[in-house]
C-alpha positions as a printed Julia matrix, in Angstrom:
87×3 Matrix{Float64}:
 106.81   96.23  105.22
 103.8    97.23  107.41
 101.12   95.09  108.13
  98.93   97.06  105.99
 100.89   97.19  103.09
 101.0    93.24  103.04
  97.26   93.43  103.22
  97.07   95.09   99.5
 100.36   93.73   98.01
  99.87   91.95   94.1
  98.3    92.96   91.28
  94.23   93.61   91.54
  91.99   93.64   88.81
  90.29   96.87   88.39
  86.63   95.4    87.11
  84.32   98.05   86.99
  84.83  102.22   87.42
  82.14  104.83   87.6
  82.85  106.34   84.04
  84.22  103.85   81.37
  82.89  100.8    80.58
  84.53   97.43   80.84
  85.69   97.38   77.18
  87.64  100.73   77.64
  89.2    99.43   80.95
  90.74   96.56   79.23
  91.8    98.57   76.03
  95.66   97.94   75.88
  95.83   95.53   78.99
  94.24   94.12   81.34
  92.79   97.23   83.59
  94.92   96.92   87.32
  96.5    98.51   90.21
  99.21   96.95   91.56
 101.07   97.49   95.49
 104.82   96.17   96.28
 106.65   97.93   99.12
 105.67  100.25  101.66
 104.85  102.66   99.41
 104.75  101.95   95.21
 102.42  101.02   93.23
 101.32  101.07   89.53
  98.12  101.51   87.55
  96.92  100.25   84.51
  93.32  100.8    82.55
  92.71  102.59   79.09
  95.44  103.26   77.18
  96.87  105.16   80.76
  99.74  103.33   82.66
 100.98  105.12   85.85
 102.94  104.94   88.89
 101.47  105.27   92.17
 102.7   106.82   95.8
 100.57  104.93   98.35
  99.92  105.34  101.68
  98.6   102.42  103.74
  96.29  103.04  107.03
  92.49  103.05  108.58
  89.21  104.92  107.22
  86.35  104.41  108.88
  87.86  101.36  110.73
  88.71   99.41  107.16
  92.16   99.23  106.43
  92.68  101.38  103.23
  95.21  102.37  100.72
  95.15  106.1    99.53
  96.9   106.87   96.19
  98.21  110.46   95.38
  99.15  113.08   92.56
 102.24  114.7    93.18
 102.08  118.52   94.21
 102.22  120.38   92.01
 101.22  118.14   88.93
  98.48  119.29   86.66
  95.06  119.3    89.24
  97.57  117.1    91.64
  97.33  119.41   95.45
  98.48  116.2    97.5
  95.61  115.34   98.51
  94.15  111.53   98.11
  92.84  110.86   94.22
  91.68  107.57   95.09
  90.97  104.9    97.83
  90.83  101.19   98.2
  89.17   99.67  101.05
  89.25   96.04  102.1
  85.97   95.31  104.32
C-alpha cells in the first residue's frame, strides 16, 4: 500500500457538510468515510451508504484523497466528486 494510502486508512467521522445538518448526517449511522487498500473506500451519512474508488496523491502540496463516480453513472464524468486533505 502506498505511503499515501496509509496516511487516510480507518474509518473518519464525517462531522459537518455544507448542506445537511448534523442530525441528517447521523440519520441511520454514524455519518463516515472509510479508506482500506490502495484504492476502496466506503461512505456513510443520511440514509446513503456507498462505495468509493479513491485515488491517493498531492494538491496543492497536502497529501489528498480524491473520490470518484464511475463514467458513465447518472452526473458521474470521472472526474473527482470530492476531496480530503490532511494539512
Amino acid at each position: 500500500m502506498a505511503a499515501f494510502a496509509k496516511a487516510f486508512a480507518g474509518r473518519w467521522r464525517i462531522v459537518e457538510m455544507d448542506v445537511w445538518d448534523k442530525d441528517f448526517l447521523d440519520l441511520v449511522e454514524t455519518a463516515h468515510l472509510t479508506f482500506k487498500g490502495a484504492a476502496d473506500g466506503e461512505i456513510a451519512f443520511g440514509a446513503l451508504k456507498g462505495f468509493l474508488d479513491v485515488r491517493y496523491g498531492t494538491r496543492d502540496g497536502l497529501a489528498c484523497a480524491e473520490h470518484q463516480r464511475e463514467a458513465g453513472s447518472t452526473g458521474g464524468d470521472g472526474e473527482p466528486i470530492g476531496t480530503l486533505h490532511f494539512s
